[in-house]
N, C-alpha and C positions, 0 to 999 in steps of 0.2 A: 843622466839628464832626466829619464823615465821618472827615477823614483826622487828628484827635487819637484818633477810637477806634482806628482800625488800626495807628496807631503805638504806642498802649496794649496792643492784641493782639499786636504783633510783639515788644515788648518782653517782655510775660508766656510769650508763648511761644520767647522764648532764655533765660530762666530756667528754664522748666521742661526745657527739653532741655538746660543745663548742671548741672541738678541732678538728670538720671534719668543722664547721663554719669557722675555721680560716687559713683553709687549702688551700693553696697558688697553689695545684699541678693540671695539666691541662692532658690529653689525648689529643692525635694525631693522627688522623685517616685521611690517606692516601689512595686513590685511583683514579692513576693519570686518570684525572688533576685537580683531587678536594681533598680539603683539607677540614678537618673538626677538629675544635680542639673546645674540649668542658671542661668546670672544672673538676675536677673529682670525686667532691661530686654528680656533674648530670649526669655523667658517672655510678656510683655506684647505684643511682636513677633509671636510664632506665636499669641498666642492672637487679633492682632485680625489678622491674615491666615487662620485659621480662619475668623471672624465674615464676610471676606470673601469667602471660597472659601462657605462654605454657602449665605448668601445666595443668591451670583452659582448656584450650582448647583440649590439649587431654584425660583427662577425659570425657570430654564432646565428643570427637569421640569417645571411647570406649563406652559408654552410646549409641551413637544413633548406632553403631554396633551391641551392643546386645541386641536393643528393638526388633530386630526381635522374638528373642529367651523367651524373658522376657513377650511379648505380646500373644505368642502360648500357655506358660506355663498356662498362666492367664485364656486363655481360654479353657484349657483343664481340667482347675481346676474349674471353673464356668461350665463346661457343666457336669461336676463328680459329683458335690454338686448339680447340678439341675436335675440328676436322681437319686440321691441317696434320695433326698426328696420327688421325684415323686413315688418311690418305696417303701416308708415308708406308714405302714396306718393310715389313720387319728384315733387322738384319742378320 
């Protein structure tokens, strides 16, 4: 049953990319005095490579925000485990 849905997904989707190929429809992008008109299958393109670049970038601010926090932990965990060992007697 797995592999009738996937070949039901692969199918629907070589339809759907033989019919954004043959898609005739344009964007208009106005802002005088510049016109920009671009297809709309690269319209669709840049706008979900946008969706990806933001994403992936503010992740990546959230990440360097909280290395302050992530970096203190680390070391207050390394200086724990390095008297907790220094406190232990040798066996």
């Amino acid at each position: 049953m797995k592999y009738v849905i996937w070949i039901v997904l692969l199918f629907a989707a070589a339809v759907a990319m033989s019919s954004a190929a043959h898609n005739a429809g344009y964007v208009l992008l106005v802002y005088p005095p510049y016109r920009i008109e671009l297809s709309l299958n690269f319209f669709v393109l840049l706008l979900l490579l946008f969706a990806f670049v933001s994403y992936y970038l503010t992740r990546l601010i959230i990440m360097v925000v909280n290395l302050p926090k992530h970096a203190r932990s680390y070391r207050l965990q390394r200086a724990a485990d390095a008297a907790k060992s220094s406190a232990e007697p040798p066996l």
